[in-house]
C-alpha positions as CSV (number, residue, x, y, z in Angstrom):
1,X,4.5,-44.2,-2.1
2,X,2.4,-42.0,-4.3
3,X,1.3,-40.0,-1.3
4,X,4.8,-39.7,0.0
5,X,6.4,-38.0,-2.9
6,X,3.4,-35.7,-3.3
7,X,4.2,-35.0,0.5
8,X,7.7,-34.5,-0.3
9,X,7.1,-32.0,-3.2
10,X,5.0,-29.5,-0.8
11,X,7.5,-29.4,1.8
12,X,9.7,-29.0,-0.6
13,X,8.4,-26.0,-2.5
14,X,7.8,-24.7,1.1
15,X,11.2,-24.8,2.1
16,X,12.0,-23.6,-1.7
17,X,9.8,-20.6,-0.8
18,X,10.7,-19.4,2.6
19,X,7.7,-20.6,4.8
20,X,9.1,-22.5,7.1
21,X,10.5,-20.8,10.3
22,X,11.2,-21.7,13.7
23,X,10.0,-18.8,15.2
24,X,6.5,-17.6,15.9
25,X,7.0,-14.8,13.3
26,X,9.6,-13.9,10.8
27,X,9.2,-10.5,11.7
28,X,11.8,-8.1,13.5
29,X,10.0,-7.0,16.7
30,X,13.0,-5.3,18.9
31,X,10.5,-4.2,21.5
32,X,8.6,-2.6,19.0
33,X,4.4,-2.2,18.7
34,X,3.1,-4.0,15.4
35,X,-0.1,-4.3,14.0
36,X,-0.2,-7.9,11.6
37,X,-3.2,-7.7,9.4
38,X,-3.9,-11.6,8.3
39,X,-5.8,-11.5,4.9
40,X,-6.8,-13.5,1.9
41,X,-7.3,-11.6,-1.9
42,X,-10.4,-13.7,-2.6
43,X,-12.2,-12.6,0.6
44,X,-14.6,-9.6,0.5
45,X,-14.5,-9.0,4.2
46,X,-11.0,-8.0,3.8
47,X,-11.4,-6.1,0.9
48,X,-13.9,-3.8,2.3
49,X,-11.4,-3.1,5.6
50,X,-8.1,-2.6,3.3
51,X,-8.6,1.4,2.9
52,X,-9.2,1.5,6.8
53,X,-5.7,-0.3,7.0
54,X,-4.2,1.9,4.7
55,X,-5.5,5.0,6.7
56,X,-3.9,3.9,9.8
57,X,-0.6,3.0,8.1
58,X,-0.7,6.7,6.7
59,X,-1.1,7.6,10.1
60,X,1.9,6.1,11.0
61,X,0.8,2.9,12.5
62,X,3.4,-0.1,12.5
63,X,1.7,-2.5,10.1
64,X,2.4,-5.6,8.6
65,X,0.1,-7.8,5.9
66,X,0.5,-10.9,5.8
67,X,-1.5,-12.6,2.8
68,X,-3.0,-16.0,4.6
69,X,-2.6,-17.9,0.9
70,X,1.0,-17.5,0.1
71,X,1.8,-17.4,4.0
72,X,0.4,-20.2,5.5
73,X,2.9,-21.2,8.0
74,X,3.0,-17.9,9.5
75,X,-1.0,-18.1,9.6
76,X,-0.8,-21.2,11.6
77,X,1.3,-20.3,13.9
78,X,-0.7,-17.8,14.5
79,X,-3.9,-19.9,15.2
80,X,-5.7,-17.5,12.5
81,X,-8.6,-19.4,11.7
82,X,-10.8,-16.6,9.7
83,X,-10.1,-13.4,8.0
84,X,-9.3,-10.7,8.2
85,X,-7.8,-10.9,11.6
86,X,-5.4,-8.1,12.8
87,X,-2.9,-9.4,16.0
88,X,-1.2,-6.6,18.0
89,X,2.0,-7.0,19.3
90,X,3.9,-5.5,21.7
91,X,7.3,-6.3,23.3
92,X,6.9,-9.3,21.0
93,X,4.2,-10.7,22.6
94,X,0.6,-10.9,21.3
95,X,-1.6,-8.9,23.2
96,X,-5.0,-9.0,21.6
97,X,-6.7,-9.2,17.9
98,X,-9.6,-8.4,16.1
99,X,-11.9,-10.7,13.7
100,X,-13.6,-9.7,11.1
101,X,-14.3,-6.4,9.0
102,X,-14.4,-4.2,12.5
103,X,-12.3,-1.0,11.3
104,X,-13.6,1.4,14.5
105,X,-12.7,-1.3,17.0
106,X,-9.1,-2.0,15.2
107,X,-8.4,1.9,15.0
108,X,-9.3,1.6,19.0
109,X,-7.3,-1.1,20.0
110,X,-4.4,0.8,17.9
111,X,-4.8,4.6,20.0
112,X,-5.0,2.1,22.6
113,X,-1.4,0.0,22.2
114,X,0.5,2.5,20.5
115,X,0.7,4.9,23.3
């Protein structure tokens, strides 16, 4: 019983809070090219590639950042495993990501899928 009521209060602070959605991402795509950058504020790795981020969302680059701690639905349903990972999208669909503190290779990938 203990275990069930400490089940029920999660799901519901969860549902309290938002984090439940039946769709791959609670983001408005409309055919649009996104950048998700999946992060954590206690991990160092993630720290060190936030300015790079920044730059490319001063360049104009579609960005959204999604904080793996309070957002850990979205996280799952994105099979993110390890930050920080950055998923591109395009036309909705996921068509590649980058693990890790890899700011060249993410600025790459970006030229290359926001033509």
């Amino acid at each position: 019983m203990k275990h069930f009521l400490n089940f029920l209060v999660v799901i519901l602070l969860i549902v309290s809070a938002g984090c439940i959605s039946t769709e791959k991402t609670d983001l408005d795509m409309n055919g649009q090219t996104l950048m998700i950058e999946f992060y954590s504020t206690t991990c160092p790795a993630c720290e060190e590639l936030s300015p790079h981020i920044d730059e490319l969302e001063d360049e104009g680059y579609n960005i959204s950042r999604i904080n793996v701690n309070e957002n850990g639905q979205m996280a799952m349903n994105y099979g993110i495993n390890l930050v920080p990972t950055v998923v591109f999208i395009k036309d909705g669909e996921e068509v590649d990501r980058v693990i890790g503190n890899q700011p060249e290779l993410i600025k790459s990938k970006a030229e290359e899928y926001f033509k």
